[in-house]
C-alpha positions in Angstrom: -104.3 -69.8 64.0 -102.8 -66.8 63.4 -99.8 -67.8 65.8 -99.7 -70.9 64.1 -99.3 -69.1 60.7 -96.4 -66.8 61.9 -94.5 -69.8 63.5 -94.8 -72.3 59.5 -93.7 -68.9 58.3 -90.4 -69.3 60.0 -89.8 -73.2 59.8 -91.5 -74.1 56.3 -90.0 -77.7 56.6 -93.0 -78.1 59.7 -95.3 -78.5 56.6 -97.0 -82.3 58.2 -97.2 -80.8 61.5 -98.8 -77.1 60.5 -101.6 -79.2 57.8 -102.6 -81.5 61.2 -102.4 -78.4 63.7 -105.1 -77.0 60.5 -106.9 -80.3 60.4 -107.6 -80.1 64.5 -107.9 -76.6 64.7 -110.6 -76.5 61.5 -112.2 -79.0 64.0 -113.2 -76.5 66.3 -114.4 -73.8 64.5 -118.3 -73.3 63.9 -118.5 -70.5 61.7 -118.4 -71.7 57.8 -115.9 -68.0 57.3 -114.0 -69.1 59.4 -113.7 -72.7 58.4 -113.1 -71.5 54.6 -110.1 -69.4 55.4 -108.6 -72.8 57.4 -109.6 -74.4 54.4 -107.8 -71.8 51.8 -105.1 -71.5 53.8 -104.7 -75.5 53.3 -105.3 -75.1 50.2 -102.6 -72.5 49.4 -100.3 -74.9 51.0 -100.7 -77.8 49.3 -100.8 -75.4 46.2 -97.4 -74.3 46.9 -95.7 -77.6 48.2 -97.0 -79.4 44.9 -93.8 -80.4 42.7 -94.4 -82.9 39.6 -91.3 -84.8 41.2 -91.7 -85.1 45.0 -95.4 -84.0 45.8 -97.4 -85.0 42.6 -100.7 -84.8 44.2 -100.5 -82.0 46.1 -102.4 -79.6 43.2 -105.1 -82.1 43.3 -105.6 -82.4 46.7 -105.6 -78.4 46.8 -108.3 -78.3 43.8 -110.8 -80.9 45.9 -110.3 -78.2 49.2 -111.1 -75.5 47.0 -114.0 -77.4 46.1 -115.1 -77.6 49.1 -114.6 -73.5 50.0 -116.7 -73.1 46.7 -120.0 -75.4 47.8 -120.5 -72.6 50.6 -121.5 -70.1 48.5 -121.6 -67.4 51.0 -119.6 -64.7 49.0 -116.1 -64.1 51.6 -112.9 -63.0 51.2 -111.8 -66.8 51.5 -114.5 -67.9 49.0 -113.5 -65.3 46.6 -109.8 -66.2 46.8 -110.8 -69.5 46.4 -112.0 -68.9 43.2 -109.6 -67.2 41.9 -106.2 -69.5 43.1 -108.6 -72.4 41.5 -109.4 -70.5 38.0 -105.4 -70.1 38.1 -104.9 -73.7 38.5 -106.8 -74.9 36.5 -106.4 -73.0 33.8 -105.4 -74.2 29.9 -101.9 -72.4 28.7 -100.6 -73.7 25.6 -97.5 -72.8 23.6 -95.5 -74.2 20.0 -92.7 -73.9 19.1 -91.7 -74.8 15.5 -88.4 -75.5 13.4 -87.8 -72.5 11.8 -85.7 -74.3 8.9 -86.1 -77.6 7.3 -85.2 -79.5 4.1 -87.5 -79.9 1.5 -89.7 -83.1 1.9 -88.5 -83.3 5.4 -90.3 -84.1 8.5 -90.6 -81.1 10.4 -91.2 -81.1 14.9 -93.7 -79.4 16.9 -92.4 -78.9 20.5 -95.4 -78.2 22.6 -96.0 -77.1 26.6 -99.2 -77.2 27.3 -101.5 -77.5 31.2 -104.8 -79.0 31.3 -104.8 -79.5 27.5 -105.5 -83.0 25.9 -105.9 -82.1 21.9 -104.5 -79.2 19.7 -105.0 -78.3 16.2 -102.6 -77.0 14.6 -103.5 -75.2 10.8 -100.7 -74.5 8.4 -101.4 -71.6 5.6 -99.0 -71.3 2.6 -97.5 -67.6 2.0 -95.7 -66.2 -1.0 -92.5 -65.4 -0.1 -92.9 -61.9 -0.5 -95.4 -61.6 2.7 -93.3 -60.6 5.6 -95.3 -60.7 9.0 -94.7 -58.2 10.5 -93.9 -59.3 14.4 -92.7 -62.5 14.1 -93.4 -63.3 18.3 -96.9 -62.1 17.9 -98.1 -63.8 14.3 -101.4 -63.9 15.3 -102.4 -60.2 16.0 -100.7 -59.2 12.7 -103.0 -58.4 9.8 -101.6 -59.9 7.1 -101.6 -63.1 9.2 -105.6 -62.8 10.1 -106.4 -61.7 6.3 -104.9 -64.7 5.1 -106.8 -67.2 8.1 -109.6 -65.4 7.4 -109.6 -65.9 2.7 -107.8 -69.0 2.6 -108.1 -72.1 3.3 -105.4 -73.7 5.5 -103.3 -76.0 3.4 -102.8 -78.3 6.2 -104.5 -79.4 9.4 -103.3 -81.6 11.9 -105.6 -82.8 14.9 -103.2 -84.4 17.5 -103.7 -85.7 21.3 -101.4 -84.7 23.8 -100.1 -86.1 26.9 -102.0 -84.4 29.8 -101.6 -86.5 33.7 -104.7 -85.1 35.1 -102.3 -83.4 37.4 -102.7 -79.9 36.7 -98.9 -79.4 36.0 -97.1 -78.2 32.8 -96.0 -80.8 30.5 -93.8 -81.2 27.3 -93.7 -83.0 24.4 -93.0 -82.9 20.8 -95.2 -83.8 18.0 -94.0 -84.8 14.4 -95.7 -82.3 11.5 -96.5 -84.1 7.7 -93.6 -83.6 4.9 -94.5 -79.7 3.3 -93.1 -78.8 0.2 -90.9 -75.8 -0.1 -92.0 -72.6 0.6 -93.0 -70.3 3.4 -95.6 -71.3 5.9 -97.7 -69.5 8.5 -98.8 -71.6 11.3 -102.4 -71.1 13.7 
């Protein structure tokens, strides 16, 4: 295996060939360590060949072998590695980004990335204009910003479903916010 390893290591483009040298090889072994580190070592690959262009499934297929490493519940190296490479994939990431500008009365955008994410909620609190936050790339760990979520009420709220494939890749999209009047807004 280890041979085998060394060898896909040099010539990644053998990807078909090194999954079915696995598949046979896996075949053989008795031990369920053993089989799990086959297993996460399929796994990894199919983790890493995944693209949302050419190899759509291939984070899927790597989640259902991790499944499988996780049933055994034996406590290795490979089931603990298992866990972690699937906690990483699966795991919910969301970020906004928000016109900084806009007229008054005018329909503002939301542009969104988000994985494993199917509906946001975006809150909008109005702010004199004399409240400066005080880092604007980290709004939500500044004080004034949690005082006001925390005493007022958000003057808008906006409960919208976003595009997720079920694929476990990063997507993008952009949402269209309600007309706000004038004035200076904190977002949550």
């Amino acid at each position: 295996f280890r041979r085998a390893k060394f060898l896909y290591d040099r010539n990644t483009s053998a990807f078909q060939e090194y999954i079915l040298f696995l598949n046979d090889f896996q075949k053989t072994l008795n031990k369920p360590e053993e089989i799990q580190e086959i297993q996460l070592e399929k796994a990894n690959l199919y983790n890493h060949k995944a693209s949302s262009q050419i190899f759509p499934d291939g984070k899927k297929i790597a989640v259902g072998i991790l499944d499988s490493i996780l049933k055994i519940e034996n406590r290795s190296n490979a089931y603990k590695a298992a866990f972690v490479l699937k906690q990483q994939i699966t795991a919910k990431s969301f970020q906004t980004e928000f016109q900084e500008f806009t007229y008054e009365s005018e329909n503002a955008r939301a542009f969104i990335s988000s994985q494993n994410i199917n509906n946001i909620r975006l809150s909008f609190y109005r702010i004199s204009s004399k409240i400066t936050l005080k880092n604007r790339a980290k709004k939500a760990t500044d004080s004034i910003a949690q005082t006001i979520k925390l005493k007022k009420a958000p003057d808008f709220v906006l409960n919208a479903k976003i595009p997720n494939r079920e694929d476990f890749f990063q997507t993008s999209t952009e949402i269209l916010l309600p007309k706000l009047s004038l004035g200076k807004y904190l977002d949550h």
